[in-house]
C-alpha positions in Angstrom: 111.8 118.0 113.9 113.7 121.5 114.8 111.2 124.5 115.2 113.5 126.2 113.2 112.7 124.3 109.9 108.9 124.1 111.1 109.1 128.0 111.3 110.7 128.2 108.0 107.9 126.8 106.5 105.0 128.9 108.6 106.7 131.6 106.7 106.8 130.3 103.6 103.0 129.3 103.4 102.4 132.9 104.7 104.4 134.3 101.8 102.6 131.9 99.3 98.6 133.5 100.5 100.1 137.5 100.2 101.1 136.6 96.8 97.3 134.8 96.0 96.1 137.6 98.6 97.6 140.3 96.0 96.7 138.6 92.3 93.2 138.5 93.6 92.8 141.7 95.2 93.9 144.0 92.2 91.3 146.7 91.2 89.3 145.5 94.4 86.1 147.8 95.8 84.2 147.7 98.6 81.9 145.5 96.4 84.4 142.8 95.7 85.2 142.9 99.8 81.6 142.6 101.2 79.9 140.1 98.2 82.7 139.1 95.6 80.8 141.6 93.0 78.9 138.8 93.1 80.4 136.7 90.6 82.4 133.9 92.4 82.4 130.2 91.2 80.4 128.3 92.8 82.7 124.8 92.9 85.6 127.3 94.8 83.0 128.5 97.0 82.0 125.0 97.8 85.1 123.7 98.3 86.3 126.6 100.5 83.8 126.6 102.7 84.8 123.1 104.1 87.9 124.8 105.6 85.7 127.8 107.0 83.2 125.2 108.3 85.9 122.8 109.7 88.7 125.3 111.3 91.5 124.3 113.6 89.0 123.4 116.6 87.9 120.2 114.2 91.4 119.8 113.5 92.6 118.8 116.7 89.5 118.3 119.3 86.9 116.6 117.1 89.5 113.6 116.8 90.3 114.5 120.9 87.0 113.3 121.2 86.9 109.9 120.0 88.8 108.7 123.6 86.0 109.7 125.2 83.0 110.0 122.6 83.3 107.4 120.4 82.5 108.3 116.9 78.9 110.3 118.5 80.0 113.5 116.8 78.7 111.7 113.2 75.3 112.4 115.1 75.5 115.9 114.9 77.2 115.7 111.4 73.9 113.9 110.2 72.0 117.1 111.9 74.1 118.9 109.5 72.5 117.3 106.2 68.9 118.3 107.2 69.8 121.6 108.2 71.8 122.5 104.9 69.1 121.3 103.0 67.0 123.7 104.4 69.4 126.6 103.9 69.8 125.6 100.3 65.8 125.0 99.7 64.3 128.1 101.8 67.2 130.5 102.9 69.1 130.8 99.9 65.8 131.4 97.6 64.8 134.0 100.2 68.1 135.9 100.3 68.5 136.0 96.5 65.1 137.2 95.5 65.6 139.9 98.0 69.1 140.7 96.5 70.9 141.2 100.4 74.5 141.9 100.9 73.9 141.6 104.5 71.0 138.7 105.3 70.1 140.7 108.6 68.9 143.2 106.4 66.0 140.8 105.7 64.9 141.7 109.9 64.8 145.6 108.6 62.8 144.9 105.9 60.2 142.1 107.9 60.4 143.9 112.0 62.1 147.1 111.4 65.7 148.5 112.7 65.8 147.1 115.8 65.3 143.5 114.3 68.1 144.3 111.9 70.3 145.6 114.8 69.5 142.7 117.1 70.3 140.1 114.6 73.8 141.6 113.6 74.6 141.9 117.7 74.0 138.3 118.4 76.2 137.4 115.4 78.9 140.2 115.6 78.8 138.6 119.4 78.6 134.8 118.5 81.5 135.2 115.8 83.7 137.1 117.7 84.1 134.7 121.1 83.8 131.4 118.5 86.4 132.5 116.1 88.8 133.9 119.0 88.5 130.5 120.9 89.2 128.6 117.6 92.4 131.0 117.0 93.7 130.6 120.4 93.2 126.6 120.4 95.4 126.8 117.2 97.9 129.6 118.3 98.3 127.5 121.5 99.4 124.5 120.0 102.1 126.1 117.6 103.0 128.0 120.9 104.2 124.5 122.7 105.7 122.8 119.4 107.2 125.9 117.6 107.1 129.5 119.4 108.1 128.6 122.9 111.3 126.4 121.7 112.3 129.6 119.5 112.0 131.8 123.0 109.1 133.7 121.1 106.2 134.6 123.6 102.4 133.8 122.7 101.4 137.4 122.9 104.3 137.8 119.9 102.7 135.2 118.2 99.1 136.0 118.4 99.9 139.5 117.0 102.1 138.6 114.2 99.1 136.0 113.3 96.6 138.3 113.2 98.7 141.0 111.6 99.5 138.7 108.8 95.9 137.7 108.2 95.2 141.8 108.0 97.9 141.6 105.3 95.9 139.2 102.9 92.5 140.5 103.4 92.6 144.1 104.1 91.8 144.5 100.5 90.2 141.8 98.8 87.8 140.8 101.6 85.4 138.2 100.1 87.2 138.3 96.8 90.6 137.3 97.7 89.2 134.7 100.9 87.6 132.6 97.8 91.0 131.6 96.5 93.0 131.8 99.5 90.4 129.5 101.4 90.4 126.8 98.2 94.3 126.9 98.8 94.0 126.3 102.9 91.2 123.3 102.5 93.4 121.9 99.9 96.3 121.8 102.3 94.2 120.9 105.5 92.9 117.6 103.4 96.2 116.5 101.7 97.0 117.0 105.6 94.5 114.6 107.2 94.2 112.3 104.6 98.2 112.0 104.9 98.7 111.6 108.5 96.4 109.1 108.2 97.8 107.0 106.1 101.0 107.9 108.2 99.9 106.4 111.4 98.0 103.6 109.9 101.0 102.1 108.7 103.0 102.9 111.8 100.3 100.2 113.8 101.3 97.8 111.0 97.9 97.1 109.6 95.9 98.8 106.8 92.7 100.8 106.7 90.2 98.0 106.9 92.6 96.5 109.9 92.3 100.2 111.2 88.8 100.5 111.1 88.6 96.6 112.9 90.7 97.3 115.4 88.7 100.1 116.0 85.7 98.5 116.5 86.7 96.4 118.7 87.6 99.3 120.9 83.7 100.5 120.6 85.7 103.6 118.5 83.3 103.1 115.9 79.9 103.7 117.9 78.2 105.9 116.1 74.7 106.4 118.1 74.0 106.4 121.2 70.6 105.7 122.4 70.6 106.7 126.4 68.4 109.5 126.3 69.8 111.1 129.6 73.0 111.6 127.8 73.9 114.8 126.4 75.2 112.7 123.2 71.8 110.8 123.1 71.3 110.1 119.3 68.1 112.6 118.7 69.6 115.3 120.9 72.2 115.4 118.0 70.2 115.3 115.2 68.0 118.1 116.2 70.5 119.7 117.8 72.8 119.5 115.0 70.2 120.4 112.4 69.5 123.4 114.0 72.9 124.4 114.5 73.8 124.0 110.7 70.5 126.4 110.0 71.7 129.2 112.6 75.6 128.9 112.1 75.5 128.6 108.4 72.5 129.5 107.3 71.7 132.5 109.4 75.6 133.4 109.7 76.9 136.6 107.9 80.4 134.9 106.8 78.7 131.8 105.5 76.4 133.1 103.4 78.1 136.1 102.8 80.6 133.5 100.5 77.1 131.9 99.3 75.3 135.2 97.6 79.1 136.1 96.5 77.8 133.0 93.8 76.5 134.3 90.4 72.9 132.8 90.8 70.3 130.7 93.3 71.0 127.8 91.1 74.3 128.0 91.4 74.4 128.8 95.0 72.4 125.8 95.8 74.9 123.8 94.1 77.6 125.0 95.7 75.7 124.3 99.1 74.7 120.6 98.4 78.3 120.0 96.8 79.3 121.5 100.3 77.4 119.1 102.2 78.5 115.8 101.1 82.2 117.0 100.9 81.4 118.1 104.8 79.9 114.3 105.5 83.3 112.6 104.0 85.6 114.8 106.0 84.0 114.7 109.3 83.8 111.1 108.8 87.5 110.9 108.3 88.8 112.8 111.2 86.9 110.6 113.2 89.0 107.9 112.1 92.1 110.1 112.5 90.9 110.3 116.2 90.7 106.5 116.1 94.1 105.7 114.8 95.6 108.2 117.1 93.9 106.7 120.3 95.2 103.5 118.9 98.4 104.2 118.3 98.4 106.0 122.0 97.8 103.1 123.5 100.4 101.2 121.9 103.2 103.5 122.8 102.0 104.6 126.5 101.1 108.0 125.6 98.9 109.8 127.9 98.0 113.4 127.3 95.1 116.0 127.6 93.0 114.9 124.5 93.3 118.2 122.5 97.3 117.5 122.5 97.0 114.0 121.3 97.5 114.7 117.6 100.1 117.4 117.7 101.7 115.0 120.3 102.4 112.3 118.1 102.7 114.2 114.8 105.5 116.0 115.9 107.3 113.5 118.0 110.5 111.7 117.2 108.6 108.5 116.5 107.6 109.7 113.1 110.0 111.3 110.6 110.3 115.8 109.8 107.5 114.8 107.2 104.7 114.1 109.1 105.4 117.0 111.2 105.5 119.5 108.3 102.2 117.9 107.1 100.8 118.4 110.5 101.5 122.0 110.7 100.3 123.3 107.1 97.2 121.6 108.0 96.8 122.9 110.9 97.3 126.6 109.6 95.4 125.6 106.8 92.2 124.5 108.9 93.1 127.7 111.2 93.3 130.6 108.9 89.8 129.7 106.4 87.6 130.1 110.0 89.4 133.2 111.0 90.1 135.9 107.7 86.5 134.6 106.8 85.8 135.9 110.2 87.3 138.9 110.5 86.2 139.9 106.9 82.4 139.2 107.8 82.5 140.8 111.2 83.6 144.1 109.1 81.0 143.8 106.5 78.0 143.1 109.3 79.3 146.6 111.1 80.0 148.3 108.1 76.8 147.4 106.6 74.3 146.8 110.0 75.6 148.9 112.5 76.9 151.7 110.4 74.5 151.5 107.5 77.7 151.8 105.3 75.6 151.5 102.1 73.6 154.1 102.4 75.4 156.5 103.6 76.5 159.9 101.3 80.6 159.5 100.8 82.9 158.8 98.0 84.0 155.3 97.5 87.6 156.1 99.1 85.3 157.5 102.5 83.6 154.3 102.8 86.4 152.2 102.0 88.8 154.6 104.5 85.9 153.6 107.2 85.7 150.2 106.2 89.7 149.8 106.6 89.4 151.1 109.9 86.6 148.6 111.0 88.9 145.9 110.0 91.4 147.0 111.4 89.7 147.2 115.0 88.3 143.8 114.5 91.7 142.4 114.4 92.4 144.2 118.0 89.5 143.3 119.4 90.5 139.3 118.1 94.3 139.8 119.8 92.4 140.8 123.1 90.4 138.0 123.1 92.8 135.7 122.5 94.6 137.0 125.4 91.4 136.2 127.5 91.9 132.5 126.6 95.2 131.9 127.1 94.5 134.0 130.8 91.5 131.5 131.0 93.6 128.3 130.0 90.8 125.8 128.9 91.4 124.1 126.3 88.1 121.9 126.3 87.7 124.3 123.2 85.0 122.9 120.8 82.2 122.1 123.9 82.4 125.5 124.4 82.2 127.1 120.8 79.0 124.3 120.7 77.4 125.7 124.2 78.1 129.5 123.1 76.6 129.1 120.0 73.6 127.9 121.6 73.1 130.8 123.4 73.9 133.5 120.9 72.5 132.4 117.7 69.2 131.0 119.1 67.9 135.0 119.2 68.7 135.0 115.4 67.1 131.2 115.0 64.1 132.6 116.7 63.9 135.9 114.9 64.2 134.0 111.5 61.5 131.4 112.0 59.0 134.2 113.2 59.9 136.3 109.9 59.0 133.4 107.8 57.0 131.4 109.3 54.3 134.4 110.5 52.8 136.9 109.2 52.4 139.3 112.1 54.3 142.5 113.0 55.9 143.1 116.3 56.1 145.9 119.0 59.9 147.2 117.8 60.9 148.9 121.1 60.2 145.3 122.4 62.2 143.2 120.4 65.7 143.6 122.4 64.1 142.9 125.4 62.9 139.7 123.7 66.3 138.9 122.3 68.1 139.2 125.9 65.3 137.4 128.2 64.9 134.4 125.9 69.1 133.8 126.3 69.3 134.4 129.3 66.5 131.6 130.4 68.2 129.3 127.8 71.1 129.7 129.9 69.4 129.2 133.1 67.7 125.8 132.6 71.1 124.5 130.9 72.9 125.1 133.8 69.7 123.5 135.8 70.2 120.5 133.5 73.4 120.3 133.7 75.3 122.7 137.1 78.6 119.9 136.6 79.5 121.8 133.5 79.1 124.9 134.7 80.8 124.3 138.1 83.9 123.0 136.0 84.4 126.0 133.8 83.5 128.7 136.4 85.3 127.2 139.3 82.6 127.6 142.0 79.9 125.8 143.6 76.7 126.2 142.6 74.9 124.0 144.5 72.1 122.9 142.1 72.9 119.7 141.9 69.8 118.3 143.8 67.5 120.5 142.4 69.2 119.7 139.2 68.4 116.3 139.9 64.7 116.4 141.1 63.5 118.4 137.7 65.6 117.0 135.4 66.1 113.4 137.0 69.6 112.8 135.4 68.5 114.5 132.1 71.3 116.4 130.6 70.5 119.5 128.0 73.2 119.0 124.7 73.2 120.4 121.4 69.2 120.9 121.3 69.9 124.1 123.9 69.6 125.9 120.5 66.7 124.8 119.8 65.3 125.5 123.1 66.8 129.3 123.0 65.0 129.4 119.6 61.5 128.3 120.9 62.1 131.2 123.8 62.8 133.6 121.6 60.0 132.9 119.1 57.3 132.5 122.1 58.7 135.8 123.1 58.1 137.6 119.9 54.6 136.1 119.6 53.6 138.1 122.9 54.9 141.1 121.7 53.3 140.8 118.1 49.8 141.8 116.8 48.0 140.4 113.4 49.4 142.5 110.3 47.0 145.4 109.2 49.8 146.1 106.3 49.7 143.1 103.7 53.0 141.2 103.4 54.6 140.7 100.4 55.4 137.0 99.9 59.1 138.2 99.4 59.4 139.5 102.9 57.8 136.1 104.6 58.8 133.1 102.7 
């Protein structure tokens, strides 16, 4: 397929967003950018969020990981479930009756400002590395199969990326992402569901024979029970329940599209409907990893795992279609994580750090200062990318996983202790908290697990036998959240004293 005509139609889907970008963003306010003026269906905001959930990283290492993995990343999907249901059943109630546009207003209201200004840095933090890492993944791969035949250099492309994401949301914010992320998971499922079906029938079988075939691989192994393993079956559950509660549930761009929905009823809807979309999906580019790997095999193709599916897609194996599938779906699962991004980074400045909405101005001040935000955010996003392209991994999605860990277990922690206590804390204390408890999360991971570490720093750190005398072979995974939470919440209890004020049950539960 000539980069030429795949260009051609990077352009084209470009051109078809500005147009929803502008029929969506007529008449728009700062209230239609932050929460949607709070009247967005529920079944687009559903649907949407699949694409902001999935993003490019799913896209292209989730099914990288079924060479090496198996199908163990259903584990963590399953963790998913039980964590959504407790966003829909004690978040969402919680951030409705209190009416928020920004949930880490909920930490003013409970701790005081330094809560509130703790829980917007870890997630200003935390969103800004995870959705760089998933845009330069993305930008990295349309580099080698588009940009670099066309003699265009990455840095060109990063920037006119990012400059034509500031095009469609500068004005609608939340508003216009609605539609424009309904059109992207649209294209990103027609997408996988079609290059499936593609590469099924180019092994000469049909699903069923796909899903034998398979099997007999050991593809299909869906839990694992060796506990030392960082992929260990309850180590994913846990792990993955508690990542769903922090990185949607306690996330300003996901919930910022959830209390953009008329009502609680409705917005519990939306997050159930959600769910078992999320379940189906995930499920499915599992098997896309499958197919691939088999398919690999039978043609001698060896390659880094997160190239495997842009690999084949676009090679001359398979005719142009399959390679303009594979693009559009892989701009469509790119583009839903990051203007969602970009758009909730400005309202949790805007509204946390700046205290936007209660400032004295004229709407056109706090709309001039809210322009400006976003358009810094976009900078600070072309910088970062530029830090991983000048870092070259592309072992993308452990990474997101392990960062995450680290950054939203302050939040997890800050959370639980709001609603699950009913004491006050010491608020010149609170950052202190917020920055040990990581920071010691950190340190027994790399204990656990100093391999990992050594990899991706490129030193020595010779732990390896202490590693192995505390931990005897026991490797920390997707439960470090958990762990970073418990620090952080142990924390806050020793800096906390029983409430002499009563506590509305509003504020706790």
């Amino acid at each position: 397929m000539s980069p030429a005509v795949l260009f051609a139609f990077v352009i084209g889907y470009f051109v078809l967003l500005l147009v929803v970008a502008w029929y969506t963003s007529r008449n728009s306010n700062n209230e239609s950018f932050f929460i949607g003026n709070r009247n967005s269906n529920w079944m687009l905001v559903a649907f949407g969020m699949i694409g902001t959930s999935l993003s490019g990283v799913t896209f292209v290492s989730v099914p990288g990981s079924v060479g090496t993995s198996n199908f163990y990343y259903y584990q963590i999907v399953l963790g998913y479930l039980l964590g959504y249901m407790v966003i829909a059943f004690v978040l969402l109630p919680l951030y409705y009756r209190m009416s928020l546009t920004s949930i880490y207003t909920y930490l003013e209201k409970r701790f005081g400002i330094n809560a509130h200004k703790a829980g917007a840095f870890f997630f200003i933090l935390s969103r800004t590395v995870g959705a760089t890492a998933r845009l330069y993944l993305v930008i990295s791969v349309l580099q080698i199969f588009i940009f670099n035949k066309l003699g265009i250099p990455f840095e060109a492309t990063a920037l006119v990326i990012l400059v034509l994401i500031l095009l469609y949301t500068f004005e609608g914010g939340v508003k216009t992402i609605i539609y424009t992320d309904t059109l992207q998971t649209t294209g990103m499922l027609v997408g996988l569901v079609a290059c499936i079906i593609v590469i099924v029938k180019a092994l000469g079988t049909d699903f069923g024979g796909a899903l034998s075939m398979m099997s007999d691989k050991g593809y299909t192994q869906i839990f694992n029970w060796d506990v030392k393993a960082p992929s260990y079956i309850w180590k994913h559950i846990v792990g993955g329940m508690f990542i769903a509660i922090a990185m949607t549930g306690l996330d300003q761009e996901m919930m910022q599209k959830n209390i953009s929905v008329k009502n609680l009823k409705d917005s519990q809807k939306n997050m159930m409907t959600f769910t078992t979309v999320l379940m189906i999906v995930n499920f499915l580019f599992l098997v896309l990893g499958g197919v691939l790997f088999l398919y690999a095999s039978t043609k001698g193709i060896s390659v880094p795992p997160d190239d495997l599916f842009p690999t084949i897609a676009l090679s001359d194996a398979f005719s142009g279609t399959i390679g303009i599938i594979f693009i559009i779906a892989l701009i469509s699962a790119l583009f839903p994580s990051v203007d969602g991004a970009i758009t909730s980074l400005t309202s949790c400045f805007c509204i946390d750090i700046l205290g936007l909405n209660k400032k004295e101005g004229t709407e056109k001040q706090k709309k001039n200062t809210r322009l400006k935000v976003h358009f810094t955010f976009a900078l600070v996003f072309f910088i970062m990318v530029l830090i991983f392209k000048w870092i070259n991994d592309k072992l993308i999605i452990d990474f997101i996983l392990k960062f995450a860990g680290i950054t939203y277990g302050p939040l997890l922690g800050l959370f639980a202790f709001g609603i699950l206590t009913k004491r006050k804390l010491k608020e010149d204390l609170i950052w202190a908290v917020c920055i040990i408890a990581p920071l010691l999360a950190l340190s027994v991971d790399m204990l656990s697990n100093p391999a990992w570490y050594e990899a991706k720093l490129h030193v020595k750190l010779g732990l390896q036998s202490i590693s192995e005398s505390i931990f005897n072979g026991y490797k920390i995974g997707n439960e470090l959240i958990l762990i970073n939470g418990i620090f952080t919440f142990l924390g806050l209890w020793m800096i906390s004293s029983k409430h002499s004020e009563k506590i509305t049950r509003l504020q706790v539960v």
